[in-house]
N, CA, C and O atoms as a GROMACS GRO file, in nm:
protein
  508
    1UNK      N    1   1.529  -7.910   9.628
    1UNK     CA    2   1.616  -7.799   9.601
    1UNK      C    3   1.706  -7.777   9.724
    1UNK      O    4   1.653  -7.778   9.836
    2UNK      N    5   1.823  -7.759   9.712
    2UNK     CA    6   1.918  -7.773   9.820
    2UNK      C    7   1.910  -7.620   9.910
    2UNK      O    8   1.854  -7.516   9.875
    3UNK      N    9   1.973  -7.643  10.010
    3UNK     CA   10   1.919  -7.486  10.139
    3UNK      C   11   2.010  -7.422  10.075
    3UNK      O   12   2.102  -7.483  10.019
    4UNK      N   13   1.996  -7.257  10.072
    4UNK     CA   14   2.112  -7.150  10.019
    4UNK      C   15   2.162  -7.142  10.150
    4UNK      O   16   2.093  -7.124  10.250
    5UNK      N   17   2.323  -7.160  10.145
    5UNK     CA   18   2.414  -7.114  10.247
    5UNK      C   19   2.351  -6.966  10.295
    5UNK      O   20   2.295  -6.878  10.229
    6UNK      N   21   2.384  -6.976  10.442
    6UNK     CA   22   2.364  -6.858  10.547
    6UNK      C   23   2.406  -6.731  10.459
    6UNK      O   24   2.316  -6.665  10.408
    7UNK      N   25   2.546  -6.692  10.440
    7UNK     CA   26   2.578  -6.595  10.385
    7UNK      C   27   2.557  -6.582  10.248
    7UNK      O   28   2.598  -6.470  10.218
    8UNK      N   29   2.504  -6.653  10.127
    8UNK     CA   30   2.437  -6.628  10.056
    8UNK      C   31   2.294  -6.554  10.088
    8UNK      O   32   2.258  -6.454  10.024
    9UNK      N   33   2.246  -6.590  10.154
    9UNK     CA   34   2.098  -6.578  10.202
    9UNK      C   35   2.102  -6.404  10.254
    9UNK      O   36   2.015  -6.317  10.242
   10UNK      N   37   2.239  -6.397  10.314
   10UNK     CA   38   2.256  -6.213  10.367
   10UNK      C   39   2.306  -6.148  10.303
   10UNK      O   40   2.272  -6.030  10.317
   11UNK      N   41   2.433  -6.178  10.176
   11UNK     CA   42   2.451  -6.111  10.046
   11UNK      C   43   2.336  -6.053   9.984
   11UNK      O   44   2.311  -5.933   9.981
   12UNK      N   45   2.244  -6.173   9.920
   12UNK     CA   46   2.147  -6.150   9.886
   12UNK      C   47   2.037  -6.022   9.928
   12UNK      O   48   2.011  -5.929   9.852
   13UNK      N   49   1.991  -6.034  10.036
   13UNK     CA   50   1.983  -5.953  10.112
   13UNK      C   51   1.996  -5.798  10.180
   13UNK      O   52   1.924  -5.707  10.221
   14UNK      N   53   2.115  -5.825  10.168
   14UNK     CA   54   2.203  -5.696  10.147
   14UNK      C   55   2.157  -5.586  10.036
   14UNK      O   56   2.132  -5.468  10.056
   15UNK      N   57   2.153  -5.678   9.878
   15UNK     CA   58   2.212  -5.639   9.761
   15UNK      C   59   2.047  -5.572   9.747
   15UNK      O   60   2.037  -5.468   9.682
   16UNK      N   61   1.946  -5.621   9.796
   16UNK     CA   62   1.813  -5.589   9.756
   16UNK      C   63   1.788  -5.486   9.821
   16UNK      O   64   1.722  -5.399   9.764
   17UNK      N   65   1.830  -5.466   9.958
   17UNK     CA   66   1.827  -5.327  10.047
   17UNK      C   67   1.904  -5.235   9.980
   17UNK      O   68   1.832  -5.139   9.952
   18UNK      N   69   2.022  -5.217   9.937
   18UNK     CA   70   2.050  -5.157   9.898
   18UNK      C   71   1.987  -5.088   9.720
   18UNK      O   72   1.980  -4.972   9.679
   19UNK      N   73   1.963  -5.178   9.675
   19UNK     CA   74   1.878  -5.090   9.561
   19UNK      C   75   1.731  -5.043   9.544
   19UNK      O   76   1.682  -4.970   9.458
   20UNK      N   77   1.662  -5.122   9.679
   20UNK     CA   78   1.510  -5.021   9.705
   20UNK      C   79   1.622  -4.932   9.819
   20UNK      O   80   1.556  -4.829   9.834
   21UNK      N   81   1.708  -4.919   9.879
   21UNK     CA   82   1.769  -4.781   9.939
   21UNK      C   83   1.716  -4.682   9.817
   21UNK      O   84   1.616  -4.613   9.800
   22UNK      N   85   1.870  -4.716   9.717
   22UNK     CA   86   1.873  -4.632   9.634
   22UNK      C   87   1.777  -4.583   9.512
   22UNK      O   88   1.798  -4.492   9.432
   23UNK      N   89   1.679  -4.660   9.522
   23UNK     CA   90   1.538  -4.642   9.409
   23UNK      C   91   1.469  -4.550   9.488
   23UNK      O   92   1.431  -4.449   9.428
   24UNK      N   93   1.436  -4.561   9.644
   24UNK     CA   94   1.361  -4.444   9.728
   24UNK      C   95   1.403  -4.289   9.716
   24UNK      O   96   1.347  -4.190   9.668
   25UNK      N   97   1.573  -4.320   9.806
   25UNK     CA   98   1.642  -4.188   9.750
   25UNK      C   99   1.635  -4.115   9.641
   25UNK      O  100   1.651  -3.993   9.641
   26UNK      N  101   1.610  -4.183   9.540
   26UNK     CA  102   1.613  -4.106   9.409
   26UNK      C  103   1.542  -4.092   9.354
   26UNK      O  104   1.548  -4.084   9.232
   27UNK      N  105   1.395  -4.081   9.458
   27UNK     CA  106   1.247  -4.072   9.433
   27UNK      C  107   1.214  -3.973   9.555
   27UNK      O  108   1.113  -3.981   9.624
   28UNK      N  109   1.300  -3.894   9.566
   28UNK     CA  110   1.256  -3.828   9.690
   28UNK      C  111   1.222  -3.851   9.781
   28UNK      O  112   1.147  -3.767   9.830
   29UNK      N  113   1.254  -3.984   9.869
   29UNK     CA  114   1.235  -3.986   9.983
   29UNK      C  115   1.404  -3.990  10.088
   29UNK      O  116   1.512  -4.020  10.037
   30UNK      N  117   1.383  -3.948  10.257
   30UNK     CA  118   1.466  -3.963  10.298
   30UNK      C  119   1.489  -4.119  10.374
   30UNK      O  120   1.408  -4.152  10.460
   31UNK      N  121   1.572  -4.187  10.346
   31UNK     CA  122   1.589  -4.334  10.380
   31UNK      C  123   1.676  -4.352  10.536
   31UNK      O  124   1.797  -4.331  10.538
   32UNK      N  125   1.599  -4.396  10.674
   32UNK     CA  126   1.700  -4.425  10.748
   32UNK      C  127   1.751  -4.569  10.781
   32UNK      O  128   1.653  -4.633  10.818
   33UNK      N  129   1.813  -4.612  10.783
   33UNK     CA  130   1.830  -4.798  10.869
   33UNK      C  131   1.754  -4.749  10.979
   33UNK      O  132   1.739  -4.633  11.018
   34UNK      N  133   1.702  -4.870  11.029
   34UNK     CA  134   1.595  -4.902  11.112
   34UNK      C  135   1.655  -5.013  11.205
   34UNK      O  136   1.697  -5.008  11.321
   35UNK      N  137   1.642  -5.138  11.093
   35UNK     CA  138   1.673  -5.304  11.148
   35UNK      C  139   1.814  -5.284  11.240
   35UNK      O  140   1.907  -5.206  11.219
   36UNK      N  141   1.796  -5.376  11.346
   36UNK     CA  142   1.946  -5.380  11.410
   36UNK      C  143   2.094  -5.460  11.325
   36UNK      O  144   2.209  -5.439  11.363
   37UNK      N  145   2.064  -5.538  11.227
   37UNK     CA  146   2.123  -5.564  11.133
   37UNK      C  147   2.235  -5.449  11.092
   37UNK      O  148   2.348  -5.471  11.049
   38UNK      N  149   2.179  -5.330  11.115
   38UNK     CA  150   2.247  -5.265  11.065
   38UNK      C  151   2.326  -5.149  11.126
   38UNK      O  152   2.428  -5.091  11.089
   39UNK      N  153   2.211  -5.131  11.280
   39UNK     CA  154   2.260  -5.061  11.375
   39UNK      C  155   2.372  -5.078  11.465
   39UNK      O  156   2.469  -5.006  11.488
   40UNK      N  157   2.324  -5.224  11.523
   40UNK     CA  158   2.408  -5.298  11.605
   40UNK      C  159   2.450  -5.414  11.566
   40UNK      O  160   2.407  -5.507  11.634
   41UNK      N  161   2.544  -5.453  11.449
   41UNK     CA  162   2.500  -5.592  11.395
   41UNK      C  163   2.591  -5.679  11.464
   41UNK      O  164   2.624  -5.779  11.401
   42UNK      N  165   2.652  -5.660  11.609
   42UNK     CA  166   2.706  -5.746  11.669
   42UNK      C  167   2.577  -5.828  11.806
   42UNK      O  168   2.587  -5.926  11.880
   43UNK      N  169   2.479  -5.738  11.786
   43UNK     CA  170   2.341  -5.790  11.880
   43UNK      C  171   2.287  -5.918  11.803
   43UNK      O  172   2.240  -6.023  11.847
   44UNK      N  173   2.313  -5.871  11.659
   44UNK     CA  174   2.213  -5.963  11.575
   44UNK      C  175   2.266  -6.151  11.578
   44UNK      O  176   2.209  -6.261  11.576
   45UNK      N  177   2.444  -6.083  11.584
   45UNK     CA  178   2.526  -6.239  11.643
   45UNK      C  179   2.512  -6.283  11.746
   45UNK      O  180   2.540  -6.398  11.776
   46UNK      N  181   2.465  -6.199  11.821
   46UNK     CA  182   2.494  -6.259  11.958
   46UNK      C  183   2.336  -6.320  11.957
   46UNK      O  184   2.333  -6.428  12.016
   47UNK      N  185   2.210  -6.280  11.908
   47UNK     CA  186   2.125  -6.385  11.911
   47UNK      C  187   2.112  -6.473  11.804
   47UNK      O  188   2.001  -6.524  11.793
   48UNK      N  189   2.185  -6.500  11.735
   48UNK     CA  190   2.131  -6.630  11.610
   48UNK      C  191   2.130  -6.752  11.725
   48UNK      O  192   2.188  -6.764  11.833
   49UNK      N  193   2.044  -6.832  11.654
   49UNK     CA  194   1.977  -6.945  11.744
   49UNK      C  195   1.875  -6.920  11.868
   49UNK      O  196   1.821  -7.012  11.930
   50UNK      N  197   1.858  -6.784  11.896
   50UNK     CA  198   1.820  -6.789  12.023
   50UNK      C  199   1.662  -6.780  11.989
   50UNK      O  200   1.651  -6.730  11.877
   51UNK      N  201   1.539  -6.809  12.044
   51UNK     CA  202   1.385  -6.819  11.984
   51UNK      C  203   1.291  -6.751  12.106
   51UNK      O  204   1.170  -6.770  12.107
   52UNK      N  205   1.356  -6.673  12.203
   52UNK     CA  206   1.294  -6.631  12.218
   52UNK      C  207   1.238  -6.469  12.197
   52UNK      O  208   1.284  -6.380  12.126
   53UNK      N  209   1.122  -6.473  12.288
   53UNK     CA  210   1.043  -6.371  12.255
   53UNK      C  211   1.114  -6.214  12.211
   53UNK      O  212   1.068  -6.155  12.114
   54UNK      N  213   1.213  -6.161  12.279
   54UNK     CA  214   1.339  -6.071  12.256
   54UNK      C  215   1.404  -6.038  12.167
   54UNK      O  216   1.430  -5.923  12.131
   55UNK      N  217   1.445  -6.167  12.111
   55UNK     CA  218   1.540  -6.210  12.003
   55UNK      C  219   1.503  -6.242  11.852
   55UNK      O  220   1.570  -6.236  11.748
   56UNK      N  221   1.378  -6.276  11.874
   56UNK     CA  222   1.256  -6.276  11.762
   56UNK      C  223   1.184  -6.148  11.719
   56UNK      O  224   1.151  -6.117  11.604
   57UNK      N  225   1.164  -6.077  11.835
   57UNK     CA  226   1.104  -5.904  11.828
   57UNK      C  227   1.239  -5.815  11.742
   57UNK      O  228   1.223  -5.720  11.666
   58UNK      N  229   1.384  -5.884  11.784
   58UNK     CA  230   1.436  -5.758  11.775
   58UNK      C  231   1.512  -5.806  11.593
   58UNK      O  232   1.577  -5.733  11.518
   59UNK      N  233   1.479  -5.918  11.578
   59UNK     CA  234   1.526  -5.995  11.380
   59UNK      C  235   1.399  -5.920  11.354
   59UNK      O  236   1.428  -5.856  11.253
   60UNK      N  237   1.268  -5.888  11.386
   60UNK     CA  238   1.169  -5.866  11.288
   60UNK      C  239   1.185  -5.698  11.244
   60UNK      O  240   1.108  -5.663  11.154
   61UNK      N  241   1.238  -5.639  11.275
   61UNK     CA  242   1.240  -5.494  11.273
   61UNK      C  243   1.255  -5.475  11.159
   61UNK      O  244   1.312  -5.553  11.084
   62UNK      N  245   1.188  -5.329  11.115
   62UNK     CA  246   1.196  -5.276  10.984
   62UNK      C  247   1.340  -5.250  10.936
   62UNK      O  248   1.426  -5.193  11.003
   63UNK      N  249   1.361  -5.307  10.785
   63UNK     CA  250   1.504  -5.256  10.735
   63UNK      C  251   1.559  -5.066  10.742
   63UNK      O  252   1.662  -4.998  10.743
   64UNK      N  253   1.404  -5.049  10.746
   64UNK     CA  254   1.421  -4.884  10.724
   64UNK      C  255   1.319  -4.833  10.817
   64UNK      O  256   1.238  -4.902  10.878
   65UNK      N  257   1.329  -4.711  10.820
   65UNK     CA  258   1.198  -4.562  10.814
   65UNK      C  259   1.212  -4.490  10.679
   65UNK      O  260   1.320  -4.432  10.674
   66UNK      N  261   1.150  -4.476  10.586
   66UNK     CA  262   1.140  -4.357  10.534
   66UNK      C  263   1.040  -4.258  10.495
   66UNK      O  264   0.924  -4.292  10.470
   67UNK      N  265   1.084  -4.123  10.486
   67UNK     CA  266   1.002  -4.011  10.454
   67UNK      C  267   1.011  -3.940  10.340
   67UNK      O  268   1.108  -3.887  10.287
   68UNK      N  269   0.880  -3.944  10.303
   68UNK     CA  270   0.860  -3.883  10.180
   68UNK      C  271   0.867  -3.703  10.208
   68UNK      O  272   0.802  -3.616  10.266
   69UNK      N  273   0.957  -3.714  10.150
   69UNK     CA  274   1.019  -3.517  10.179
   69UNK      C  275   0.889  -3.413  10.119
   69UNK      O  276   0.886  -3.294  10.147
   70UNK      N  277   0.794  -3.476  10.039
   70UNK     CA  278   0.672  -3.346  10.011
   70UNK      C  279   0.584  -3.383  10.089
   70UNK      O  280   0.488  -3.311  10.067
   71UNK      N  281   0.563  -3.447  10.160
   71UNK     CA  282   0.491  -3.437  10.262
   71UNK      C  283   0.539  -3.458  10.428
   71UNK      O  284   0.497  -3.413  10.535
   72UNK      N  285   0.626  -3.532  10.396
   72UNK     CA  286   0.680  -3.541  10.539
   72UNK      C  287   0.645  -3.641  10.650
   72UNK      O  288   0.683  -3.642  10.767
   73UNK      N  289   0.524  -3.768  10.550
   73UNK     CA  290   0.530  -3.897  10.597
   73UNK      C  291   0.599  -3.994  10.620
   73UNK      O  292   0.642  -4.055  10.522
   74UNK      N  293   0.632  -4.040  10.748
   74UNK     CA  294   0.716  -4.200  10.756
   74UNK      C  295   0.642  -4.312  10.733
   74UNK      O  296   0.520  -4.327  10.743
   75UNK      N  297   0.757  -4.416  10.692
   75UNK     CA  298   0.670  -4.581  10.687
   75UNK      C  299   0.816  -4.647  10.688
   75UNK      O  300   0.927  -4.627  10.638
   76UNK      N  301   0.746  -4.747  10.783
   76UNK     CA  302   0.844  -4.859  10.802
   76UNK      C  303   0.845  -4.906  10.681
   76UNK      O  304   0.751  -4.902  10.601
   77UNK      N  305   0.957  -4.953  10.664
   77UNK     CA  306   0.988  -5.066  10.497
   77UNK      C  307   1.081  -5.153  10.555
   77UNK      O  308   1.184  -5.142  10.622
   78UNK      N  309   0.988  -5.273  10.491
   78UNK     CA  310   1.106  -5.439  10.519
   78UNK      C  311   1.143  -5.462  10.402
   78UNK      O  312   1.041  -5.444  10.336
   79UNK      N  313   1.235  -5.493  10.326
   79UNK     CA  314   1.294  -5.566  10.184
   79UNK      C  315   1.337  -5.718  10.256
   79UNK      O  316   1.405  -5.757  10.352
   80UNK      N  317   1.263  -5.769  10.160
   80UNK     CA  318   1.254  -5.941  10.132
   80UNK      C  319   1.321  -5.975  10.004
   80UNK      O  320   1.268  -5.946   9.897
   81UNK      N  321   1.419  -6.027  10.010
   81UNK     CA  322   1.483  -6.108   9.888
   81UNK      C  323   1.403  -6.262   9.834
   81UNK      O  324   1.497  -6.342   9.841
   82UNK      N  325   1.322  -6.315   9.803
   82UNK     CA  326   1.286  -6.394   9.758
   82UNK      C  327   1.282  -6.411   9.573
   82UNK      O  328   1.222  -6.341   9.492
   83UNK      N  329   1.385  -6.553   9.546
   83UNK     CA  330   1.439  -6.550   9.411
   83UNK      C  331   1.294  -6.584   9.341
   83UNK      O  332   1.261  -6.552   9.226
   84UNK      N  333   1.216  -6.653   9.434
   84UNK     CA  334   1.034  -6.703   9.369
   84UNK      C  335   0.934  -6.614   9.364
   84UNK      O  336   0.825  -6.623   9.307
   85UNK      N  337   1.001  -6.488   9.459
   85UNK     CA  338   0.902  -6.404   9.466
   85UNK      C  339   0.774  -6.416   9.518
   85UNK      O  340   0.681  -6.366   9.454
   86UNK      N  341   0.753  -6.473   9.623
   86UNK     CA  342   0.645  -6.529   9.686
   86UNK      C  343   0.692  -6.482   9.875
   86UNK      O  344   0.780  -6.512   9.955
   87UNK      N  345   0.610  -6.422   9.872
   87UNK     CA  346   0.536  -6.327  10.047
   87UNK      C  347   0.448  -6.331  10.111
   87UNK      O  348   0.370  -6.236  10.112
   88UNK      N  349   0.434  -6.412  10.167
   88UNK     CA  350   0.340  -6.419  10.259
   88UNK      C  351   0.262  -6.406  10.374
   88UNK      O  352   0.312  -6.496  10.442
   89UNK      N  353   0.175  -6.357  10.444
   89UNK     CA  354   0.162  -6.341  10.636
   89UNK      C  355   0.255  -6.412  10.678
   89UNK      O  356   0.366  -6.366  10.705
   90UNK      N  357   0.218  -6.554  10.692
   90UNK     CA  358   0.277  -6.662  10.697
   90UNK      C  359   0.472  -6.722  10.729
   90UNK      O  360   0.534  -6.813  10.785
   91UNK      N  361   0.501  -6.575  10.636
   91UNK     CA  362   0.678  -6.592  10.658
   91UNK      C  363   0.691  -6.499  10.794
   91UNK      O  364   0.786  -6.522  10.869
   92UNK      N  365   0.580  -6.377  10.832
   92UNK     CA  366   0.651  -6.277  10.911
   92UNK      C  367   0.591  -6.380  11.086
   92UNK      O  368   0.516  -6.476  11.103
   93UNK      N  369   0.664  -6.304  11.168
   93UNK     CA  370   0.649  -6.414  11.301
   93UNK      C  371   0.521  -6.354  11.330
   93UNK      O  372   0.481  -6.246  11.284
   94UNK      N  373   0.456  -6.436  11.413
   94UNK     CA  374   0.362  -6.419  11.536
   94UNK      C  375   0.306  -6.296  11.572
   94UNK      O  376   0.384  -6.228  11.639
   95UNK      N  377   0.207  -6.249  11.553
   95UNK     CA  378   0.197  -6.082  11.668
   95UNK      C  379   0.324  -5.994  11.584
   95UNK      O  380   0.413  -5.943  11.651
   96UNK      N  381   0.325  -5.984  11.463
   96UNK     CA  382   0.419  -5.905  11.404
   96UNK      C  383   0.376  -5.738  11.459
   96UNK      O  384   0.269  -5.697  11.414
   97UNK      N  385   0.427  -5.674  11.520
   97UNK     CA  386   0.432  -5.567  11.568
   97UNK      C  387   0.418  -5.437  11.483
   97UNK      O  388   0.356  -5.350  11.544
   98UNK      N  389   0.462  -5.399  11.343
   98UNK     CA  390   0.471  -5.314  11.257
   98UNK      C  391   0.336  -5.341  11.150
   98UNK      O  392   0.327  -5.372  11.031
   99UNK      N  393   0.246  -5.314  11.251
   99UNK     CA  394   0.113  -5.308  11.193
   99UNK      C  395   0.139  -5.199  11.053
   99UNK      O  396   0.052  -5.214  10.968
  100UNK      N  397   0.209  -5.128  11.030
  100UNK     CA  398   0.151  -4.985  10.886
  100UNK      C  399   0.273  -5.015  10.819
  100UNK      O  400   0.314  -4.927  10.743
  101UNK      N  401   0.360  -5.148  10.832
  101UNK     CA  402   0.477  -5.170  10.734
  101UNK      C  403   0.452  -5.212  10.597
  101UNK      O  404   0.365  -5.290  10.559
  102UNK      N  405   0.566  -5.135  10.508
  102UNK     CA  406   0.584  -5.176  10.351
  102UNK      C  407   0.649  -5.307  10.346
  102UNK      O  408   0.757  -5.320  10.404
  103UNK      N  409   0.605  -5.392  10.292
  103UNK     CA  410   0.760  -5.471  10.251
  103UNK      C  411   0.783  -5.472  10.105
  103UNK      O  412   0.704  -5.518  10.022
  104UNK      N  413   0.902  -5.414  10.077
  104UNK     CA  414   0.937  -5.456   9.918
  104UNK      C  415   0.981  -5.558   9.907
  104UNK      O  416   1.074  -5.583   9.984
  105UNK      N  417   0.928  -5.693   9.785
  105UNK     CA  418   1.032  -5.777   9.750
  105UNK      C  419   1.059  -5.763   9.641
  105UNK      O  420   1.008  -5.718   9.539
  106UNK      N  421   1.194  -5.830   9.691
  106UNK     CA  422   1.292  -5.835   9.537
  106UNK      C  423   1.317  -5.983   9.513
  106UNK      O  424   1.388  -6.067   9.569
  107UNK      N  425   1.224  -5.986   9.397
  107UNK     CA  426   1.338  -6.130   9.356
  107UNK      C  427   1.418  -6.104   9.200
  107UNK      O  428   1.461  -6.003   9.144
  108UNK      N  429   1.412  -6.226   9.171
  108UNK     CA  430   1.513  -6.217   9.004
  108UNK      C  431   1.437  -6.140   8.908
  108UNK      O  432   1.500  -6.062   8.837
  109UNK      N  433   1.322  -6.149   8.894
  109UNK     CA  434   1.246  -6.104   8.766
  109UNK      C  435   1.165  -5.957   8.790
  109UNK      O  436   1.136  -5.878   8.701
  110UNK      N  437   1.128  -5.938   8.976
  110UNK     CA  438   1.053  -5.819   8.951
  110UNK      C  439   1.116  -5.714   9.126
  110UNK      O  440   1.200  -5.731   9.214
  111UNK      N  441   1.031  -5.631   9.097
  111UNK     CA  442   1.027  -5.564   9.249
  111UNK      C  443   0.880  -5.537   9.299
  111UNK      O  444   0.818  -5.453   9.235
  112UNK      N  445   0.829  -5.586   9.385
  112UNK     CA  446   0.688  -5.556   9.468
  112UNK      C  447   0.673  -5.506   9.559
  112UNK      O  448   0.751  -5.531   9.651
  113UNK      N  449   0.574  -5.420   9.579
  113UNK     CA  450   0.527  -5.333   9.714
  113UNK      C  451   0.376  -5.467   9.758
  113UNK      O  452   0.299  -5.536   9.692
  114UNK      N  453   0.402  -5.444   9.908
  114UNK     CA  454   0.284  -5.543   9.941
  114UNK      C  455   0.293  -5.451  10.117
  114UNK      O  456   0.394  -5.438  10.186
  115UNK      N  457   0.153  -5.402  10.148
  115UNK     CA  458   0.158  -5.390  10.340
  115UNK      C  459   0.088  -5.467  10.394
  115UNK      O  460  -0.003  -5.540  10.356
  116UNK      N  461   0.145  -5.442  10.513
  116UNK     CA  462   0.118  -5.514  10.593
  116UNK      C  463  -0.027  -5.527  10.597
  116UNK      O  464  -0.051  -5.648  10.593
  117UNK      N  465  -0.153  -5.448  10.605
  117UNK     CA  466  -0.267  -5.450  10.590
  117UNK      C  467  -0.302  -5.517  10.465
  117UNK      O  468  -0.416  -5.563  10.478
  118UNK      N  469  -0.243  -5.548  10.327
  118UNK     CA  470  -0.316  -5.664  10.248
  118UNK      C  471  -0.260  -5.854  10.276
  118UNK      O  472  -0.294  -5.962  10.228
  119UNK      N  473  -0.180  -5.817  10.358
  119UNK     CA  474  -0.124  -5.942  10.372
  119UNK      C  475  -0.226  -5.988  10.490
  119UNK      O  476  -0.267  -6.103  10.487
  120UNK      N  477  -0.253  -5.929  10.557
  120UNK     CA  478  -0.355  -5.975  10.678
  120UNK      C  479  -0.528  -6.002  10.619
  120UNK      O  480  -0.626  -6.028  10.690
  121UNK      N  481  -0.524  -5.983  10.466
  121UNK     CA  482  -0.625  -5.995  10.428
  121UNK      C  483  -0.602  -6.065  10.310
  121UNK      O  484  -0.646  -6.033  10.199
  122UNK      N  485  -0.535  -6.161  10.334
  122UNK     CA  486  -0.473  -6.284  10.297
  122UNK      C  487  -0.397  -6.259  10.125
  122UNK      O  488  -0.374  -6.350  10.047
  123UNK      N  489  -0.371  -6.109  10.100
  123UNK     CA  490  -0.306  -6.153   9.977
  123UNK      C  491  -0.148  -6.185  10.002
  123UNK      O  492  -0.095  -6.196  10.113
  124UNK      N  493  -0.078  -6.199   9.858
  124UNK     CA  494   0.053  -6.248   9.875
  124UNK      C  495   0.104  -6.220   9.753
  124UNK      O  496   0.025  -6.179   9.668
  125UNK      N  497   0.207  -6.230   9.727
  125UNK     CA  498   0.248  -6.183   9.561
  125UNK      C  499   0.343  -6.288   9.526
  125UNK      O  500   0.439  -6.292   9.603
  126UNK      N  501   0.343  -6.374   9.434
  126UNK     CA  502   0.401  -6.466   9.339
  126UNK      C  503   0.457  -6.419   9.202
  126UNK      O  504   0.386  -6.362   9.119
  127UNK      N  505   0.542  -6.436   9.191
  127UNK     CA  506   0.618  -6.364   9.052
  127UNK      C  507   0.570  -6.496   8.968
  127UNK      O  508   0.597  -6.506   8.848
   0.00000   0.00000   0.00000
């Protein structure tokens, strides 16, 4: 199967953050950007290619924070675009830092919640 072009791969991407954005919001929670992707996204150019330890810490960051407004809990949330729908420990780096993170994926057919605590206990979700 041939590699999806770079900017396919961040369209994509994009398009999935933006509708667990807007599925949270309109579930009562408050949604902030988190990832530097979005903060600073001229940092994020200035490291592509680069592997180290810095530059790897600062791509893994949560897409978000959000808080659930009736109670007033935060949680990191990562959105993963995968068209196979398949998540694994395995994709996130090394010493992943956001021990109490959500990740939603989105692929073509569904949307999944998976944390970080079942993935370390080896599950994974396959559409």
């Amino acid at each position: 199967m041939p590699q999806t072009p770079f900017s396919h791969r961040i369209i994509k991407g994009r398009v999935a953050e933006t509708i667990v954005q807007e599925l949270f919001q309109n579930n009562g929670y408050n949604v902030f950007s988190y990832g530097m992707e979005r903060t600073v996204p001229a940092l994020l150019r200035g490291i592509r290619g680069h592997d180290d330890e810095v530059s790897a810490a600062i791509r893994s960051m949560p897409d978000f924070v959000m808080q659930n407004t009736s109670t007033g809990d935060l949680y990191y949330v990562e959105v993963k675009f995968r068209s196979n729908g398949r998540f694994e420990l395995k994709d996130l780096m090394a010493n992943y830092p956001y021990r109490n993170a959500h990740f939603i994926i989105v692929s073509t057919n569904n949307i999944l919640h998976i944390t970080y605590d079942d993935l370390k206990k080896g599950l994974l979700y396959c559409t």
